[in-house]
N, C-alpha and C positions, 0 to 999 in steps of 0.2 A: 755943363756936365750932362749926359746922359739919364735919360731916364732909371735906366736898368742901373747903372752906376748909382745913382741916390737910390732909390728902391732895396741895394745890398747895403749899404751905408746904412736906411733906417730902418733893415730889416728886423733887428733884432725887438726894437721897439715899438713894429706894428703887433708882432707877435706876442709881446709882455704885455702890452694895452687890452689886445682885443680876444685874445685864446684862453677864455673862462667862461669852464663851462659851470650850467646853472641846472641843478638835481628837478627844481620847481619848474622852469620854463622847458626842460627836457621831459619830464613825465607829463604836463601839458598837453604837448605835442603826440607824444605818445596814445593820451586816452583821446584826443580829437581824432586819431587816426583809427584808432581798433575800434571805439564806440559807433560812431557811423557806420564804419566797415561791417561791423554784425548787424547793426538794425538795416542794412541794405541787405547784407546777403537773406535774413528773412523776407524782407519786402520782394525781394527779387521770388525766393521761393513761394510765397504766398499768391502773388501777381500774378502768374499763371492762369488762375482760375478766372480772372477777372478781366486783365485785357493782357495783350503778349506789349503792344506799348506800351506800358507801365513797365513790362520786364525789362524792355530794352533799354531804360531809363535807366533803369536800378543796374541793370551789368555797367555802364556806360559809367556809371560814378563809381563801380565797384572797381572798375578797371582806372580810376583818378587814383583811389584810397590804396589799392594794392601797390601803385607806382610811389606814393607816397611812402608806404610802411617800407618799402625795398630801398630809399634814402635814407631813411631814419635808420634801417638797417647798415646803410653803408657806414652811415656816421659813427655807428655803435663801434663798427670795424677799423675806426680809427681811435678810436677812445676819445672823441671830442664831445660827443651826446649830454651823459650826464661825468657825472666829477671821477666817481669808482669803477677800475677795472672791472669787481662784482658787477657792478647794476648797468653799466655797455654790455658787458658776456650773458647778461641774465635777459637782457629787455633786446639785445641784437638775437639772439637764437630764437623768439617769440617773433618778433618781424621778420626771422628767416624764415620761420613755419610758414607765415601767412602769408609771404613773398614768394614763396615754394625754394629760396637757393640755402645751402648750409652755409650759415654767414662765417663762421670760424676761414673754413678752408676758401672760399668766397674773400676774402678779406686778406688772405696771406697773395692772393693772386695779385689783388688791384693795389695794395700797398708794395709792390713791384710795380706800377705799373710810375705810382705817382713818385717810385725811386727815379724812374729812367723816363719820366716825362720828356718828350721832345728827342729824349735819343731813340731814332728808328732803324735803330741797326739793333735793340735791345726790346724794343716794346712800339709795334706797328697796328694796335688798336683790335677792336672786335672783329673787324672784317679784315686782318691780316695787311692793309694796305700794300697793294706790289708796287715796285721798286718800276723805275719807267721799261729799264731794261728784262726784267721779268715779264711783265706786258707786253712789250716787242715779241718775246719769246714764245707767245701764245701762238693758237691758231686762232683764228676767225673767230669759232663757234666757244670757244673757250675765252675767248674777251668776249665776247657778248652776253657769256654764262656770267662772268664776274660782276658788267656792267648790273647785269638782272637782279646778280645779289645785292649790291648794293641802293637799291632802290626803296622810294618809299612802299611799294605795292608789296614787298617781298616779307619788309620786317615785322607783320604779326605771326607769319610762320616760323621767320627768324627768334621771335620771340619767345615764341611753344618751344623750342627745340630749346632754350639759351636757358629758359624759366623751370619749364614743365621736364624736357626726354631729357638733355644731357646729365639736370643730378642727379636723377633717379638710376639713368641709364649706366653710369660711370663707377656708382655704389656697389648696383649689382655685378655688373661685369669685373669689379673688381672683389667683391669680398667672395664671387665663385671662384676669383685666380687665388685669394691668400686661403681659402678652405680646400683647393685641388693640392695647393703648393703644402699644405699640412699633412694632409693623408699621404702622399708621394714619400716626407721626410720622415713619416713615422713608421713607414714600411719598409724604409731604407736604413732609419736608425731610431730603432722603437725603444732607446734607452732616452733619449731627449725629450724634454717638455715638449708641450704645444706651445707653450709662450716661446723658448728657444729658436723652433719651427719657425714660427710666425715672424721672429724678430727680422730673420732670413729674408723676407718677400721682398720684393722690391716693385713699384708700381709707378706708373708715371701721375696716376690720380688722387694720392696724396702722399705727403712727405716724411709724415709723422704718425705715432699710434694718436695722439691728441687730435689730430686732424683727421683719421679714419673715424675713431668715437661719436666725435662730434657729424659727422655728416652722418654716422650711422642712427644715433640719435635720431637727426633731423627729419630721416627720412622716414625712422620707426612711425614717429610722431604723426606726422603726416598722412603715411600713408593710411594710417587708424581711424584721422578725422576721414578721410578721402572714406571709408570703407562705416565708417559711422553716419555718415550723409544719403551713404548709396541707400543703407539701411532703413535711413528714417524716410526720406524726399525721394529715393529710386533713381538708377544710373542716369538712367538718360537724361532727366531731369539734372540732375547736379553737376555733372559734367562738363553739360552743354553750358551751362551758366560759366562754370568752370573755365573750361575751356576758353570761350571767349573773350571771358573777361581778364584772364592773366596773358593769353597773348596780343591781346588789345595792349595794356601797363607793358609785358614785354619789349613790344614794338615800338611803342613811343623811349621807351627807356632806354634800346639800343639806338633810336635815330639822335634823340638829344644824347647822350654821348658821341657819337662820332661827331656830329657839327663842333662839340665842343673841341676837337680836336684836327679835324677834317674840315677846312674851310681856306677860301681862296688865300694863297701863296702862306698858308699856315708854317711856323719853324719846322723842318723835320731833319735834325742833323745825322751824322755818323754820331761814333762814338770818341773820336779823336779831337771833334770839334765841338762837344756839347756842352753848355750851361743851363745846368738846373735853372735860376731865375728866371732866365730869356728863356727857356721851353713852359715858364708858368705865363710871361707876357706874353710873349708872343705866339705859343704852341698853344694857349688856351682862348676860346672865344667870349666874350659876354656874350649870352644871349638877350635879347630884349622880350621878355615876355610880358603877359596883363598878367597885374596882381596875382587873379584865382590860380592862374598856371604858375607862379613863382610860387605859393604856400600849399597846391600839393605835390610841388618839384624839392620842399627844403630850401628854396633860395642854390639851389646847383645852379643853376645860370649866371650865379659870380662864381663862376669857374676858375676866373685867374685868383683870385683873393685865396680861394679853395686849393691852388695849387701850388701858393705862394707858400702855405702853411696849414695844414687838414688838421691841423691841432685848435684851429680855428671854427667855433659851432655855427649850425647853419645860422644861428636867432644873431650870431654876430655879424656875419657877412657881409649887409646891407650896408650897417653904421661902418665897417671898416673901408668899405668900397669910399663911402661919401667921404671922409674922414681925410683922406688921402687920393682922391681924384686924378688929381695932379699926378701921379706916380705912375698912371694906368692909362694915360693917353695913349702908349700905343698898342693897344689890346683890343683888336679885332672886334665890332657889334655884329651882332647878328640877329635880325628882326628876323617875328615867327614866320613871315611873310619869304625870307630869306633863305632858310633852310633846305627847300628844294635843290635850291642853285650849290646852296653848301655842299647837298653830297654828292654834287657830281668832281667834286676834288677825293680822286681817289685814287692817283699815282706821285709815288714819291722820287721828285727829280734829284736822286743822289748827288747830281754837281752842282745843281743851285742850291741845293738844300734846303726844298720847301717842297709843298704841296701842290700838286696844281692838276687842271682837270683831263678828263681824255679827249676833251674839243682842243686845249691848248695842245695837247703832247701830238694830236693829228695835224694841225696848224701846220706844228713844229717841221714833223716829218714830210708833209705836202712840200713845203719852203723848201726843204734839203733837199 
């Protein structure tokens, strides 16, 4: 019997065993994360005066603990964290503040993501993954662009932009379109509410009034700390610390994602041919990390366990992985040693339906 075959078989019973979450060992987590996180961003502020390595030290952990709170955020976004819808919605928008992303609308994306794991005709990762025939279709200078983005040198910028420009950027460009789109309708039909008006907008950057609110929120909040900081410690000063230190957590947090899904001959089916299970075995990678880097990742590097069933908390992952080994043998390792090589798998060969790199798809095309 196949793997994947008993893995469905005893699916229902890894999930009843091991997908209970704990209010004690979730708030835990929680204050290990925010409490150090503030007494560094002090230390980082204060260091200044005394040596700039000292600073560099203190951004460097701040940039572990922020990638850390952006986990515990995700978790929140699936309601596996603690036991209550309340206390995930309440303690995931606090980790979105200090993550910089509005976890509500943040969370309605990537629980799409883990609907259509493995189908890449529906969901082809952060970097878009092209298709080998899209690639072909480049020129030169445009697969060289692609290659570039997908590089480790690239994703601290990627990260600024993924963390820091696109929620803020996306908020505002959008709530100038639902305030133009209000005044346009009241001057065309000045007997209608504004709520009426507003009901009207339609936007590709979020779906719902609950998902406007809350990103509006997130970013109120935000941007208050951001402008109470400037105030106290001065732009340059917090910024720079800022800056760094979230597209530092960014970049790691975009690369360990992609490996997790982007690594040599990884599943990437149609839609015609896809199984959820086999896109959580075989589309997902274990990574192999040291301890320190598994407890400020949340244990995300049991990826497949995590995408076997996100109802599963991170503090379970380990026990469920070891619990059932056996079921996981063919599930991709990936030493941190390894990740380089991982992301150079960044075209998806539609006919083998896998992943594979742009040294093999050139191989390919030299041969023909």
């Amino acid at each position: 019997m196949s793997s994947i075959r008993r893995l469905k078989e005893l699916k229902h019973d890894i999930i009843s065993r091991h997908a209970h979450a704990d209010n004690l060992k979730a708030l835990t987590q929680v204050l290990t994360t925010l409490s150090p996180f503030a007494l560094l961003w002090w230390a980082a502020l204060m260091s200044v005066h005394i040596s700039y390595w000292l600073t560099g030290v203190a951004v460097l952990l701040i940039s572990l603990f922020t990638l850390r709170a952006f986990v515990l955020m995700h978790e929140c976004g699936h309601g596996s964290l603690f036991r209550t819808h309340r206390l995930n919605r309440a303690f995931g928008f606090i980790l979105g503040v200090v993550s910089g992303m509005p976890q509500y609308v943040w969370s309605q994306h990537h629980n799409f993501h883990h609907a259509n794991n493995g189908n890449w005709e529906k969901y082809r990762g952060l970097y878009t993954t092209l298709s080998v025939d899209e690639y072909e279709a480049m020129t030169p200078a445009q697969q060289r662009l692609y290659r570039g983005k997908c590089s480790i040198a690239v994703a601290p910028f990627a990260g600024l932009i993924y963390v820091i420009f696109n929620p803020r950027f996306t908020w505002l460009k959008g709530s100038i379109g639902l305030v133009s789109h209000i005044v346009r309708g009241k001057l065309a039909q000045p007997n209608l509410s504004i709520k009426a008006h507003a009901a009207g907008f339609e936007t590709r950057y979020w779906k719902s009034n609950r998902e406007y609110w809350h990103m509006s929120w997130n970013n109120i909040v935000l941007l208050s700390v951001w402008a109470l900081m400037c105030w106290e410690f001065g732009t340059a000063l917090f910024f720079t610390i800022y800056l760094i230190s979230a597209s530092l957590a960014g970049g790691v947090g975009i690369i360990l994602f992609t490996v997790q899904h982007n690594f040599e001959h990884s599943y990437a089916s149609d839609g015609s041919h896809w199984d959820y299970d086999t896109g959580a075995i075989e589309g997902s990678s274990f990574l192999i990390l040291p301890g320190w880097l598994n407890w400020f990742t949340a244990n995300i590097a049991y990826h497949h366990v995590h995408h076997l069933s996100a109802r599963i908390p991170n503090y379970c992952l380990i026990k469920c992985h070891n619990e059932y080994r056996d079921l996981f043998t063919g599930v991709t390792r990936v030493k941190l040693s390894h990740i380089h090589k991982a992301l150079k798998y960044i075209l998806w060969d539609t006919r083998a339906r896998r992943i594979i790199s742009v040294a093999e798809y050139e191989s390919r095309a030299y041969a023909g």
